[in-house]
KEVEX-784317 format. One record per residue (C-alpha): residue number from 0; residue in one letter; chain; x, y, z. Coordinates in Angstrom, 3 decimals. Layout:
% KEVEX-784317
<pt><nr>NUM</nr><rest>A</rest><kette>A</kette><X>X</X><Y>Y</Y><Z>Z</Z></pt>
...
END
This chain:
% KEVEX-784317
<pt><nr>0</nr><rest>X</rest><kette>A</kette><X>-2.294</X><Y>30.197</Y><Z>-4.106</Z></pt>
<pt><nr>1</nr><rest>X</rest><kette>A</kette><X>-0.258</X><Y>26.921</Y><Z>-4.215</Z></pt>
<pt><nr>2</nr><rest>X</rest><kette>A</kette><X>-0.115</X><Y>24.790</Y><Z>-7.737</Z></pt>
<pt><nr>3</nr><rest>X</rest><kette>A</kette><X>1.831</X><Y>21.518</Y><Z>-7.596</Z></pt>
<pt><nr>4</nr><rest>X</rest><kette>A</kette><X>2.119</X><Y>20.724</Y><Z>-11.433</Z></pt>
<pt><nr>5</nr><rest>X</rest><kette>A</kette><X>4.640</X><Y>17.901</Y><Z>-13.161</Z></pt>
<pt><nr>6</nr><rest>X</rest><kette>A</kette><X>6.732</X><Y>19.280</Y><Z>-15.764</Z></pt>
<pt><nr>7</nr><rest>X</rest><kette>A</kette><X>7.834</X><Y>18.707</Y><Z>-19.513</Z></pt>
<pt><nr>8</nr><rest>X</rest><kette>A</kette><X>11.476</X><Y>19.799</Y><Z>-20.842</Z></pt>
<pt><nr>9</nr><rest>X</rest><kette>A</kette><X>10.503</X><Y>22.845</Y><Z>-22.144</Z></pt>
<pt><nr>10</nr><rest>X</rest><kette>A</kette><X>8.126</X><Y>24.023</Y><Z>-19.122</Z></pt>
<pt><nr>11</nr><rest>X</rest><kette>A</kette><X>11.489</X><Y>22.873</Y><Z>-16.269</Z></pt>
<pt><nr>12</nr><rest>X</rest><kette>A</kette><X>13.198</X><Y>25.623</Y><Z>-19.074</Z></pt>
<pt><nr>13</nr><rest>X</rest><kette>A</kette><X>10.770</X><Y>28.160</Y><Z>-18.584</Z></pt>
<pt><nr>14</nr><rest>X</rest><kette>A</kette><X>11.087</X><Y>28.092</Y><Z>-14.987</Z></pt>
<pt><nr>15</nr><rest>X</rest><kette>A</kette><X>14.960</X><Y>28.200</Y><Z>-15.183</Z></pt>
<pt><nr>16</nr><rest>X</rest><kette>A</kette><X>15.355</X><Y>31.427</Y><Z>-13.239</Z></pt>
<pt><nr>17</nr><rest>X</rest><kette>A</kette><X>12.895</X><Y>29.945</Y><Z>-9.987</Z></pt>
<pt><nr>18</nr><rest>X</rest><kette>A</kette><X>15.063</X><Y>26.450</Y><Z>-10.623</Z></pt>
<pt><nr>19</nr><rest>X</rest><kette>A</kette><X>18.254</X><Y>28.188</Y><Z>-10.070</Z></pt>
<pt><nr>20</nr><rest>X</rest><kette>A</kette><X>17.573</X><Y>30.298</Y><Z>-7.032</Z></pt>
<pt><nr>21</nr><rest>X</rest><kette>A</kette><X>16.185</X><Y>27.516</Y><Z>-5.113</Z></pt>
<pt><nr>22</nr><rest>X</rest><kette>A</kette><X>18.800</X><Y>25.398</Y><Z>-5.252</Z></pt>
<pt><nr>23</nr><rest>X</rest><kette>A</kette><X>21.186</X><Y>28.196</Y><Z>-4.943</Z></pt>
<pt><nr>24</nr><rest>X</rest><kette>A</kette><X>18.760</X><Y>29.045</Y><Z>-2.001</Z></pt>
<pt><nr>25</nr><rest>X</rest><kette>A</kette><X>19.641</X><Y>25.200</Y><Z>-0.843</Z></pt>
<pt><nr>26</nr><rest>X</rest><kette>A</kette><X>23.123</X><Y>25.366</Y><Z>-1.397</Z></pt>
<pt><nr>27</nr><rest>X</rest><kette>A</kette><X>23.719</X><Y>27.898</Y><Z>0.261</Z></pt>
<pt><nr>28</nr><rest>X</rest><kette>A</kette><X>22.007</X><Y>27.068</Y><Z>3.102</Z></pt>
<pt><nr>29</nr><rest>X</rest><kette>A</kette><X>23.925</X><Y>23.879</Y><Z>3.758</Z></pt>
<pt><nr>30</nr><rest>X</rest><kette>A</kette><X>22.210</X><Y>21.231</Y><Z>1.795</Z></pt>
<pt><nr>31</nr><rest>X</rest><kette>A</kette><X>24.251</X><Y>18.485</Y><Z>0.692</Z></pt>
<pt><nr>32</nr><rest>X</rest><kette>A</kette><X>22.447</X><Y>17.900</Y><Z>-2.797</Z></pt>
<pt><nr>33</nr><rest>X</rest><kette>A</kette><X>25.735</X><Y>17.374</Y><Z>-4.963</Z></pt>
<pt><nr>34</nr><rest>X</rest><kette>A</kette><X>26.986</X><Y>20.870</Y><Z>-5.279</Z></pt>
<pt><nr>35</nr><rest>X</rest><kette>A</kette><X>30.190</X><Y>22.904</Y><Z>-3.338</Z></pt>
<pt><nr>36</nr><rest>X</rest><kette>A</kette><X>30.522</X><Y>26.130</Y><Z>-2.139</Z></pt>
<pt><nr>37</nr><rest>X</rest><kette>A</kette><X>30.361</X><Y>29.065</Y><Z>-3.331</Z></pt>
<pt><nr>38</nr><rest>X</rest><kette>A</kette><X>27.402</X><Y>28.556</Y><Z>-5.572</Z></pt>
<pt><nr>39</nr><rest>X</rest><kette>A</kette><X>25.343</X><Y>31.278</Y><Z>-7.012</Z></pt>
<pt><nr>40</nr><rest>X</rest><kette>A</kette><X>22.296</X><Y>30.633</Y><Z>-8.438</Z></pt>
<pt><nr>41</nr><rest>X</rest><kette>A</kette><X>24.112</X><Y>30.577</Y><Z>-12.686</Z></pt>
<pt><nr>42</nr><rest>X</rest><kette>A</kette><X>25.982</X><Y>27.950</Y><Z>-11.225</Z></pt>
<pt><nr>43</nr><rest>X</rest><kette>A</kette><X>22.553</X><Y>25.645</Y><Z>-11.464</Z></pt>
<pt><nr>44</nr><rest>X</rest><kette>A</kette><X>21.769</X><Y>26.391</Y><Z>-14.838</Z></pt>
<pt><nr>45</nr><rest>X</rest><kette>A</kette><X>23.576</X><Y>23.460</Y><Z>-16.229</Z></pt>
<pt><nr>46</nr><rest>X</rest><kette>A</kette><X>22.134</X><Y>21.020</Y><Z>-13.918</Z></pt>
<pt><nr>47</nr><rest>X</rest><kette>A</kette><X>18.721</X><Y>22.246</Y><Z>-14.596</Z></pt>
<pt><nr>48</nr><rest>X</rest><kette>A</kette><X>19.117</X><Y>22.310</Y><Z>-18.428</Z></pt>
<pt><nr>49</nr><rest>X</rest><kette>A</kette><X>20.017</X><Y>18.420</Y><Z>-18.064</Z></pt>
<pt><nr>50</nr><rest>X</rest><kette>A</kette><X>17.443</X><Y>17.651</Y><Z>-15.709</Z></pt>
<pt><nr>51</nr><rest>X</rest><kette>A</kette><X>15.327</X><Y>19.388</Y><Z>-19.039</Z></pt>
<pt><nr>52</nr><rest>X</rest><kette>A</kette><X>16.850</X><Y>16.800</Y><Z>-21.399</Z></pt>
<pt><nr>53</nr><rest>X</rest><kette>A</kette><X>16.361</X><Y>13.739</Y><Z>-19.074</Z></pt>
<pt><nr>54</nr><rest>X</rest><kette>A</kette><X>12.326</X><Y>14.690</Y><Z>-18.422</Z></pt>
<pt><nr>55</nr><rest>X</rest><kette>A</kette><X>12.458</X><Y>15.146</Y><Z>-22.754</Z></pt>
<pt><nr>56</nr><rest>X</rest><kette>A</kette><X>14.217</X><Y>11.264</Y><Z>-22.986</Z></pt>
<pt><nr>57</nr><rest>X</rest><kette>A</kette><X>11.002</X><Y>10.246</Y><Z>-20.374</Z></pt>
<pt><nr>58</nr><rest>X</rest><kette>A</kette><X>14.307</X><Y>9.396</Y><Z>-17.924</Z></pt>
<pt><nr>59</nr><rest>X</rest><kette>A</kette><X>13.095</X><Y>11.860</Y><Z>-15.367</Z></pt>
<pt><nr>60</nr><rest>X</rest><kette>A</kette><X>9.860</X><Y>13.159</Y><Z>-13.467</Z></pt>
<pt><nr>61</nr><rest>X</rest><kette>A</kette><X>9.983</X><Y>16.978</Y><Z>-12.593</Z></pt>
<pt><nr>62</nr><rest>X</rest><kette>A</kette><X>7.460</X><Y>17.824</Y><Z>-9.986</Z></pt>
<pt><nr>63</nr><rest>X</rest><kette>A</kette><X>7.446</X><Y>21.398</Y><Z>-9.033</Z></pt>
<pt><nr>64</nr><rest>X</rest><kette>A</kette><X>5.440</X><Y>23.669</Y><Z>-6.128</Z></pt>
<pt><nr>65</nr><rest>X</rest><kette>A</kette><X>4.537</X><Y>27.107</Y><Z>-7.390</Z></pt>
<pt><nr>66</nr><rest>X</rest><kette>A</kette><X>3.041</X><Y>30.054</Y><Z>-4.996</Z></pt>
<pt><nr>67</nr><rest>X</rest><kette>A</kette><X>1.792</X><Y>32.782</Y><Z>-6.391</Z></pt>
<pt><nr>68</nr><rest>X</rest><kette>A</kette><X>2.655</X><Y>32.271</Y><Z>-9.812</Z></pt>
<pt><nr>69</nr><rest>X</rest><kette>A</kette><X>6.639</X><Y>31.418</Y><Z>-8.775</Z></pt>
<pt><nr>70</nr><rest>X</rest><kette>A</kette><X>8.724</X><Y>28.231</Y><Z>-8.488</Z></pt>
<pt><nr>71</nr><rest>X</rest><kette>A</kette><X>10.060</X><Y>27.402</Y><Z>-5.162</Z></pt>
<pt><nr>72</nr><rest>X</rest><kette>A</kette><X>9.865</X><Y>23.676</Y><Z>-4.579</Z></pt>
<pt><nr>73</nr><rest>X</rest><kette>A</kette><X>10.727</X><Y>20.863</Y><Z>-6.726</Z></pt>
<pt><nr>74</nr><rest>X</rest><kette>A</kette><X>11.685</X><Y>16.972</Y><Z>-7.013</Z></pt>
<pt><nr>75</nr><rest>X</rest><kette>A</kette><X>12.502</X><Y>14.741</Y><Z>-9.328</Z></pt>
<pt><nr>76</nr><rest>X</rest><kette>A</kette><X>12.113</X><Y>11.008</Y><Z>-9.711</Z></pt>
<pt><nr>77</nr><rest>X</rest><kette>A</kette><X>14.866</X><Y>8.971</Y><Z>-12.176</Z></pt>
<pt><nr>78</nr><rest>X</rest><kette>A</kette><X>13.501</X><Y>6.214</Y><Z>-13.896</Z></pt>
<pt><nr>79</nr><rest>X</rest><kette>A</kette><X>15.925</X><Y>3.283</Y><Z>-13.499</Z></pt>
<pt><nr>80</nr><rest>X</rest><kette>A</kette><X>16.493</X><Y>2.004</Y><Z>-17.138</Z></pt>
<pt><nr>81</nr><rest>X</rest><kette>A</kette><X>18.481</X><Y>-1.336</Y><Z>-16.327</Z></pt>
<pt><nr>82</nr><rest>X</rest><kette>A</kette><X>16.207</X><Y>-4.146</Y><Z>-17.734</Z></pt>
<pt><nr>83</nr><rest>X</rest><kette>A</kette><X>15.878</X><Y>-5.994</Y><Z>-14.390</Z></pt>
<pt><nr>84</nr><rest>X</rest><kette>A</kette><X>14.829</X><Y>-2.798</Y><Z>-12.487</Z></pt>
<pt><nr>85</nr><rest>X</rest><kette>A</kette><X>11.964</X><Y>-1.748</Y><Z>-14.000</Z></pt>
<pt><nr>86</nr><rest>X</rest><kette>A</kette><X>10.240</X><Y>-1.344</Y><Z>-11.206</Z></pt>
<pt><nr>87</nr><rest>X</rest><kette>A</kette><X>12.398</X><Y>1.474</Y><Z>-9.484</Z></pt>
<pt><nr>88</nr><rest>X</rest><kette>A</kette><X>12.895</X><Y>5.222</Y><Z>-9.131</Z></pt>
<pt><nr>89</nr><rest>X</rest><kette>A</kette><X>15.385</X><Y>7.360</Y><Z>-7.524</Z></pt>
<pt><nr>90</nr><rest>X</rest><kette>A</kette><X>13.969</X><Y>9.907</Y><Z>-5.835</Z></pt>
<pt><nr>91</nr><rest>X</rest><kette>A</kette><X>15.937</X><Y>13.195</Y><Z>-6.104</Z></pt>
<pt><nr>92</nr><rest>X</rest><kette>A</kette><X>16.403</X><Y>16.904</Y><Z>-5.227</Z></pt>
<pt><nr>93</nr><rest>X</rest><kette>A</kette><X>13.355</X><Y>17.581</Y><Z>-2.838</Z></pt>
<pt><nr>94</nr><rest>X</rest><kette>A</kette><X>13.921</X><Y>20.993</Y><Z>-2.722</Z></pt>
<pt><nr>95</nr><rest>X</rest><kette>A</kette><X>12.233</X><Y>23.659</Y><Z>-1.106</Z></pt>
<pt><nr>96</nr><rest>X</rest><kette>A</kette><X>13.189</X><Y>27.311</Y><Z>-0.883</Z></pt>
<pt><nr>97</nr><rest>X</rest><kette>A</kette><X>13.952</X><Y>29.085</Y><Z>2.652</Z></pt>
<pt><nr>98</nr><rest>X</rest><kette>A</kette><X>11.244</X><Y>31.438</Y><Z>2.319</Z></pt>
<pt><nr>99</nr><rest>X</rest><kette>A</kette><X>8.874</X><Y>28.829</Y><Z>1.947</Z></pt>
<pt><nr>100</nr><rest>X</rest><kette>A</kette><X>9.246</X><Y>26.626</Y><Z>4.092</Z></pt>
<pt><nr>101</nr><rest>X</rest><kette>A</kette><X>6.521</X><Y>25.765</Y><Z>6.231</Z></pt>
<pt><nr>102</nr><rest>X</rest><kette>A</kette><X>3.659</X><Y>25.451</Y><Z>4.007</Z></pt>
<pt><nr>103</nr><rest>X</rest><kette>A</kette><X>3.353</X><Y>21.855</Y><Z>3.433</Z></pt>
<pt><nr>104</nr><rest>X</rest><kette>A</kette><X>5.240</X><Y>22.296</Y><Z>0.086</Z></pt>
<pt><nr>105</nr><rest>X</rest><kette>A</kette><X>7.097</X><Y>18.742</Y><Z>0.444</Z></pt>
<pt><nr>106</nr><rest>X</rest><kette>A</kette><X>4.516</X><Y>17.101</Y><Z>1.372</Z></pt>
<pt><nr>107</nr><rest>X</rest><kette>A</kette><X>2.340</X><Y>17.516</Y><Z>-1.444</Z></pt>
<pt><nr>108</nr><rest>X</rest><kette>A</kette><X>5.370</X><Y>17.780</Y><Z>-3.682</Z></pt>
<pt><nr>109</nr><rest>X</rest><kette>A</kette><X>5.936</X><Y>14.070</Y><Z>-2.539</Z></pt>
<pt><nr>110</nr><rest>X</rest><kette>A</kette><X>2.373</X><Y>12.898</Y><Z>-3.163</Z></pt>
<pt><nr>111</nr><rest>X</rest><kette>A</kette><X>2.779</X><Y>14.746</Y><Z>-6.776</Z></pt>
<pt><nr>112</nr><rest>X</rest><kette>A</kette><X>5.975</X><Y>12.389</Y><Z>-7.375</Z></pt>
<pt><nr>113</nr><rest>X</rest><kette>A</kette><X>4.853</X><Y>9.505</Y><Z>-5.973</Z></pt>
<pt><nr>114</nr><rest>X</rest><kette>A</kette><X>1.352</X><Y>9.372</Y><Z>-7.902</Z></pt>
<pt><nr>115</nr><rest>X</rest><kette>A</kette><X>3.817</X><Y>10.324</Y><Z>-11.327</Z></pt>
<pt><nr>116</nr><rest>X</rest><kette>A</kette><X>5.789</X><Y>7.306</Y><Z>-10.639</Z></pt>
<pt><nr>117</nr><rest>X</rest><kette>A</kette><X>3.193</X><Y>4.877</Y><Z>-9.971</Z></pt>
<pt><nr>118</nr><rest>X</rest><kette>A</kette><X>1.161</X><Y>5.763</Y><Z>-13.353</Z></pt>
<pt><nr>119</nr><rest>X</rest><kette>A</kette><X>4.679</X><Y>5.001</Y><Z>-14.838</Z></pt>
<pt><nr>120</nr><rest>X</rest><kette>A</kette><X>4.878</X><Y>1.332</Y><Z>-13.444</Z></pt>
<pt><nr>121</nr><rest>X</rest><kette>A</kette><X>7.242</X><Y>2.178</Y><Z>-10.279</Z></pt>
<pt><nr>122</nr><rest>X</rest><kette>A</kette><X>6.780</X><Y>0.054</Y><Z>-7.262</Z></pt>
<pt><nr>123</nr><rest>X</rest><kette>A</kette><X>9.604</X><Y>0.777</Y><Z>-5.368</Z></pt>
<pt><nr>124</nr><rest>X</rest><kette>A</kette><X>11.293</X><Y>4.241</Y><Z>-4.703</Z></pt>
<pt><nr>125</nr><rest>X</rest><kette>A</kette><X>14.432</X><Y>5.001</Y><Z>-3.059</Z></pt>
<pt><nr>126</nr><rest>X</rest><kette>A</kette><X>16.586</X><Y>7.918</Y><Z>-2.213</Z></pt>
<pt><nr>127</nr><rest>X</rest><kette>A</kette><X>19.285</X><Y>9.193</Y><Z>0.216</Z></pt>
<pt><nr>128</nr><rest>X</rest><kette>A</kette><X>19.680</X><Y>12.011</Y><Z>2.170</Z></pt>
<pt><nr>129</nr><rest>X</rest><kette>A</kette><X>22.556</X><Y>13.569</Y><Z>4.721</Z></pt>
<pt><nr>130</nr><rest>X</rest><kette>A</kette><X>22.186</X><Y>11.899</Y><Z>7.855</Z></pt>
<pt><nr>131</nr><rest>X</rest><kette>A</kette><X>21.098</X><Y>14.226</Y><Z>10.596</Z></pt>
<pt><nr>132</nr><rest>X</rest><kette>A</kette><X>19.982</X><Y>16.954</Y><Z>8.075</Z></pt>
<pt><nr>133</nr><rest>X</rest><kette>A</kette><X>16.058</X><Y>18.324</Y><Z>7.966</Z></pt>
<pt><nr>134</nr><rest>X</rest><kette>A</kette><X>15.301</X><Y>16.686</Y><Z>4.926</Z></pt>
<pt><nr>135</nr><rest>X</rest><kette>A</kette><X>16.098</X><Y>13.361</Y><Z>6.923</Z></pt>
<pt><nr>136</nr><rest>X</rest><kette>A</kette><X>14.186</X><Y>13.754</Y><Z>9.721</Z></pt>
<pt><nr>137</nr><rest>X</rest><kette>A</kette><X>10.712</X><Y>14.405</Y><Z>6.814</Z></pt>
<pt><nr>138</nr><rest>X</rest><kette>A</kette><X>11.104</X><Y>10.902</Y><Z>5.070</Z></pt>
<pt><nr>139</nr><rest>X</rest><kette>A</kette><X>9.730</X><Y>9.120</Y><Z>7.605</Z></pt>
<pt><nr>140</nr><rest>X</rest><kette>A</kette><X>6.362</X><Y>11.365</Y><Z>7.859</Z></pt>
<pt><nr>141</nr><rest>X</rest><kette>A</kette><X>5.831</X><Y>10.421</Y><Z>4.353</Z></pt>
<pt><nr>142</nr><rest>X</rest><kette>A</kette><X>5.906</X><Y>6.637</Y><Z>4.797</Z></pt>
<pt><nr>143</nr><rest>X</rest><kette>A</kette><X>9.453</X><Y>6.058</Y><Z>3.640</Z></pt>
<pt><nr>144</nr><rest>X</rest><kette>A</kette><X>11.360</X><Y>3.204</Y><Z>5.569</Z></pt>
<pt><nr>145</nr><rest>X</rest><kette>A</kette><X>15.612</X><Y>3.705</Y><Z>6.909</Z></pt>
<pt><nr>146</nr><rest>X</rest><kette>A</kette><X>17.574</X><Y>1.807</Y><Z>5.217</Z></pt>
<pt><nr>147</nr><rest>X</rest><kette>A</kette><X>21.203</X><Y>2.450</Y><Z>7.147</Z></pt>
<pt><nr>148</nr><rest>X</rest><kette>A</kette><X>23.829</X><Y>4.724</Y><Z>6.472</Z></pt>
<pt><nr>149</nr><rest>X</rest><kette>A</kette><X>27.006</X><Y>5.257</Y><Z>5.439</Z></pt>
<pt><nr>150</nr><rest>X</rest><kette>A</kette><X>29.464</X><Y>7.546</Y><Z>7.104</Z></pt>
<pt><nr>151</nr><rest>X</rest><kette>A</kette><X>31.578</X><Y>10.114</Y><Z>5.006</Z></pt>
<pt><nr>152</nr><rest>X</rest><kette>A</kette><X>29.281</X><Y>9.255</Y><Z>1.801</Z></pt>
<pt><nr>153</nr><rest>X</rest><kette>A</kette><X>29.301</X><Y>12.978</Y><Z>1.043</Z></pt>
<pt><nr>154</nr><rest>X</rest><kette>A</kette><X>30.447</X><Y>16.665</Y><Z>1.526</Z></pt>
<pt><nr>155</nr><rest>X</rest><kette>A</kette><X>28.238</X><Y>19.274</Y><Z>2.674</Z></pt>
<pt><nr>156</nr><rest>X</rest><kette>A</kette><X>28.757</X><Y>22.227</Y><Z>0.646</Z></pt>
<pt><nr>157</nr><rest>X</rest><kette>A</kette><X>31.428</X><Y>23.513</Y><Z>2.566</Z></pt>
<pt><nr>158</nr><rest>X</rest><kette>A</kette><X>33.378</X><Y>20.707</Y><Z>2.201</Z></pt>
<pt><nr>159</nr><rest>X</rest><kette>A</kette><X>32.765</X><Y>18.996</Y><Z>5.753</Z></pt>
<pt><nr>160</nr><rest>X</rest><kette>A</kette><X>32.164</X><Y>15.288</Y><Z>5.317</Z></pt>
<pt><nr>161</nr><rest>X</rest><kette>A</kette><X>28.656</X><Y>13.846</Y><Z>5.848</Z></pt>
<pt><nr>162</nr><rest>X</rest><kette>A</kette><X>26.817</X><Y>10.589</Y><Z>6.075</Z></pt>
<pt><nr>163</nr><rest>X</rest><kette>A</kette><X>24.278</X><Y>9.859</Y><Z>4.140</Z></pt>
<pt><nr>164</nr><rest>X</rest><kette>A</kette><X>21.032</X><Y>7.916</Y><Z>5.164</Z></pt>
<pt><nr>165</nr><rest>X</rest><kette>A</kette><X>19.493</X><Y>5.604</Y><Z>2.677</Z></pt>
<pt><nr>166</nr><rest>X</rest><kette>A</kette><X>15.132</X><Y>4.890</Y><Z>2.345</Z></pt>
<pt><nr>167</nr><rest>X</rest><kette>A</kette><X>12.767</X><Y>2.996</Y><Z>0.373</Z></pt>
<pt><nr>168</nr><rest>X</rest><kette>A</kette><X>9.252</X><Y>3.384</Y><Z>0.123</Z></pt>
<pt><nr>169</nr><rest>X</rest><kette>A</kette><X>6.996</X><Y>0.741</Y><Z>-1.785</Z></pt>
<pt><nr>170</nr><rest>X</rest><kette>A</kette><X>3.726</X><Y>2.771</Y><Z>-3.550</Z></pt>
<pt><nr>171</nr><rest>X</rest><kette>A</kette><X>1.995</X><Y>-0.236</Y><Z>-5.258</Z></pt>
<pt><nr>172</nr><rest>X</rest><kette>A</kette><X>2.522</X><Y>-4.308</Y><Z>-5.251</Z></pt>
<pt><nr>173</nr><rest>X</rest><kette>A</kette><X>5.314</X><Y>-5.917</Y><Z>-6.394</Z></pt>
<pt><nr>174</nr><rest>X</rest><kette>A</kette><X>4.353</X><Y>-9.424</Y><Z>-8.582</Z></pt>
END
């Protein structure tokens, strides 16, 4: 059984063990989502317990995928704060574990996200990704436009550089 459910602070903590594997599980699997080699799945712990705090402050959405009563997909949306970009998110982390891949996990983890943002006001997401990776070649299925990208933005967790490829998707009008 598959539940996609948006989490509070305290719920992203209860989940902290499922949080950490998968994007240990990521990580380790070449992912270039902002962490280095080697990374073991205490190494997340910190990043999950301020992704917590910033879903407490309203500054982040925390979608999560759950089968059979565990955690492995998740994304986050960052609600821009500047006064003149109300309007925005940065989408973030679409994670899914290894062993579940396949399932149509970031698909509906995406719709999840996407319907959070829009009750929130957002018209305009946008997100980037390593260029030539899986998760790039997924944005476009989901309606999100290419942007461009930049060469050597990044490191993949080995330390090899990376470009990055930038999208936008628009999920209501703009005034």
């Amino acid at each position: 059984m598959t539940t996609i459910r948006t989490l509070t602070g305290d719920e992203t903590l209860a989940v902290l063990p499922d949080l950490c594997e998968i994007l240990s599980d990521c990580v380790n699997g070449g992912a270039s989502v902002g962490f280095m080699l080697p990374f073991v799945p205490a190494d997340a712990s910190p990043y999950w317990q301020g992704v917590a705090q910033a879903v407490d402050h309203g500054d982040t959405i925390h979608v999560v995928a759950d089968v059979d009563g565990r955690t492995v997909g998740t994304v986050q949306i960052g609600l821009a704060s500047k006064p003149n970009q109300p309007h925005r998110g940065d989408l973030m982390k679409l994670l899914v574990h290894r062993s579940a891949r396949g399932l149509g996990l970031s698909r509906k983890l995406m719709t999840q996200v996407e319907a959070e943002a829009a009750k929130r006001g957002r018209t305009l997401l946008v997100l980037d990704t390593a260029t030539g990776s899986e998760a790039e070649a997924i944005y476009p299925r989901f309606g999100w436009e290419r942007v461009g990208v930049i060469p050597d933005y990044a490191l993949f967790p080995d330390g090899a550089y990376c470009g990055t490829t930038f999208f936008y998707k628009r999920i209501g009008t703009t005034a």
